[in-house]
C-alpha positions in Angstrom: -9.1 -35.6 -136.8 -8.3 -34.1 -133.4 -7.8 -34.9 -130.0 -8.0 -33.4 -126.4 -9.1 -33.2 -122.7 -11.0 -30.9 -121.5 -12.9 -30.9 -118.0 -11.8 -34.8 -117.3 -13.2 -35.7 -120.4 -10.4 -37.4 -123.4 -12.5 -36.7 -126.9 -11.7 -37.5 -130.0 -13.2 -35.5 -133.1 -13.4 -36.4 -136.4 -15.1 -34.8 -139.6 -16.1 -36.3 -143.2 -16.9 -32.9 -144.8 -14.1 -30.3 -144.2 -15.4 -29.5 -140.8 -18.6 -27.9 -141.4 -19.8 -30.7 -138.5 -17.9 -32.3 -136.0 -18.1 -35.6 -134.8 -17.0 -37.0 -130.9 -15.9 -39.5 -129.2 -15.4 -40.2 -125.7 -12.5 -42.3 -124.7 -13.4 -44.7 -121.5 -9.6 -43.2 -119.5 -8.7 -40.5 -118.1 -6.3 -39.1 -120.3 -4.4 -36.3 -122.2 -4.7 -36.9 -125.7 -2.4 -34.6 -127.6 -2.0 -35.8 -131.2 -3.6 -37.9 -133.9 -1.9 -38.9 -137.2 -3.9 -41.1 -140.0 -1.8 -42.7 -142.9 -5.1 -43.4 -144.7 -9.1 -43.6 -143.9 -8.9 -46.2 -141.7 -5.4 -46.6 -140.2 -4.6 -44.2 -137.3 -3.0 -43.7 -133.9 -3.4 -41.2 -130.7 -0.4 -40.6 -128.5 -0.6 -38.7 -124.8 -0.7 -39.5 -121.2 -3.1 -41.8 -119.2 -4.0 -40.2 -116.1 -5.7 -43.3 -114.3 -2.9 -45.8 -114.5 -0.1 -43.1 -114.8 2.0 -44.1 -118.1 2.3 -43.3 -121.7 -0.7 -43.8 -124.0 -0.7 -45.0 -127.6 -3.7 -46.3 -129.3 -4.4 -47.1 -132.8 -7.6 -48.0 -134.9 -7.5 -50.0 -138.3 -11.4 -49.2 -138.6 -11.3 -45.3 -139.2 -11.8 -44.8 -135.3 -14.6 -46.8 -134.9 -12.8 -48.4 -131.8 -9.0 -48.0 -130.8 -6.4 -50.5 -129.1 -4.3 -49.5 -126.4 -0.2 -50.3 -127.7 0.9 -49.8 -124.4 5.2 -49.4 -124.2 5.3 -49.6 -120.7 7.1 -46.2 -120.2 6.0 -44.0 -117.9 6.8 -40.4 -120.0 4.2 -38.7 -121.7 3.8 -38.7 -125.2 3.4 -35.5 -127.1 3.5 -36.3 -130.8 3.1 -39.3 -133.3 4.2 -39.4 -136.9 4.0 -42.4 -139.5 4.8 -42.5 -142.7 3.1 -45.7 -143.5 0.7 -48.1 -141.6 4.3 -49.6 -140.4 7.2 -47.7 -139.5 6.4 -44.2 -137.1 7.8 -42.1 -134.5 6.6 -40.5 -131.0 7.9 -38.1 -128.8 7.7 -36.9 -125.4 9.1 -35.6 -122.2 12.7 -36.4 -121.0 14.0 -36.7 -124.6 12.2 -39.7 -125.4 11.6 -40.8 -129.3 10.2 -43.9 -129.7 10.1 -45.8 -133.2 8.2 -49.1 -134.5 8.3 -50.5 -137.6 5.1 -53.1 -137.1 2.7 -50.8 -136.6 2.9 -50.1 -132.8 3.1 -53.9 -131.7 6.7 -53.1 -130.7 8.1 -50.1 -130.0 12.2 -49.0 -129.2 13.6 -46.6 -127.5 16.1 -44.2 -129.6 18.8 -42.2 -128.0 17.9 -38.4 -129.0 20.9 -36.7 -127.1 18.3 -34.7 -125.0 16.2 -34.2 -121.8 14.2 -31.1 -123.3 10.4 -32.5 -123.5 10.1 -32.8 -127.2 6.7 -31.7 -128.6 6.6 -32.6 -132.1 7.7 -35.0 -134.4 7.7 -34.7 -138.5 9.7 -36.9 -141.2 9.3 -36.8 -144.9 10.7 -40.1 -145.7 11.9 -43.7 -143.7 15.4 -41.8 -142.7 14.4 -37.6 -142.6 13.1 -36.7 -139.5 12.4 -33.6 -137.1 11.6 -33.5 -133.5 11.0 -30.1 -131.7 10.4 -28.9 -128.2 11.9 -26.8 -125.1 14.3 -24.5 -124.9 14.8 -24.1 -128.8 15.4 -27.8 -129.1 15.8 -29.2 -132.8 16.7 -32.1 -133.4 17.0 -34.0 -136.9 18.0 -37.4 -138.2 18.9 -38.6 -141.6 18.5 -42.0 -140.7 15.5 -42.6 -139.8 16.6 -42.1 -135.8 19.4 -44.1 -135.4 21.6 -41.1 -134.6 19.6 -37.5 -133.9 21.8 -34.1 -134.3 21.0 -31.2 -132.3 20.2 -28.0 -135.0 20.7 -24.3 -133.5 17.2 -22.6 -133.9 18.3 -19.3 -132.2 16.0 -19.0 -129.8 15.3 -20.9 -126.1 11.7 -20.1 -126.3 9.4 -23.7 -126.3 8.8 -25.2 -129.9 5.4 -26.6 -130.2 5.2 -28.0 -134.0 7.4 -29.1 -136.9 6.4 -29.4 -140.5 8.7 -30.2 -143.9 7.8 -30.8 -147.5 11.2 -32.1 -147.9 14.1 -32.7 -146.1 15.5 -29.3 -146.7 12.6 -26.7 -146.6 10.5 -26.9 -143.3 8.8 -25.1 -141.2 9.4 -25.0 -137.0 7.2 -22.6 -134.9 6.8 -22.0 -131.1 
């Protein structure tokens, strides 16, 4: 799967064999789609910004993308980065700070206090309580859990981080 806007257009890609062929779909808004996370073949979500009616997006599918529901927080921050770790409990991230968590699948989402107003760009956890969010300015950020309390990590360097990947919660990779 991946997402994207490109000349007003929001498309979202998706391939069945190992992306020899490609294909797209155009969503009906205009909006910034910047990151896609399946937790199986049919169960996904899309986080970014919607252009038209100015707030954060979040849509999900159950059908493997056939169609997608809007799970609409009401914020007005865009979204840069959705995680889950099970077709329940997930995390996005965006500008300002902001995490955001459910644990029902997107039909509720809360706030969590991340200690930041760097726009955070990624978001990465390899169980319900060990989690990473990234960004500007060097930002790392981790929790042990599950984003009830979020330490800031020195990454010696201010330069933006764009993406944030672990295999467990003490080898991971953070580049920018």
């Amino acid at each position: 799967w991946a997402v994207g806007f490109y000349l007003d257009t929001s498309i979202i890609f998706n391939t069945s064999n190992g992306g020899l062929n490609w294909n797209s779909q155009l969503y009906g808004s205009k909006a910034w789609l910047k990151s896609v996370n399946f937790v199986n073949s049919t169960t996904g979500w899309i986080v970014g910004y919607d252009f038209e009616n100015h707030y954060e997006l979040i849509l999900k599918t159950t059908n493997g993308g056939v169609s997608w529901e809007n799970q609409a927080t009401g914020m007005f921050e865009w979204l840069n980065s959705v995680y889950f770790i099970n077709e329940n409990t997930g995390w996005a991230v965006g500008e300002l700070g902001t995490i955001i968590k459910t644990t029902n699948g997107g039909t509720i989402w809360a706030s969590q206090v991340s200690g930041t107003n760097d726009q955070l760009r990624s978001v990465y956890f390899t169980d319900s309580n060990n989690g990473w969010a990234v960004g500007d300015d060097g930002t790392i950020l981790n929790t042990t859990n599950g984003g009830l309390n979020w330490q800031i990590q020195p990454s010696g360097t201010s330069n933006i981080l764009y993406s944030a990947h672990f295999i467990d919660p003490n080898t991971g990779w953070v580049v920018g």
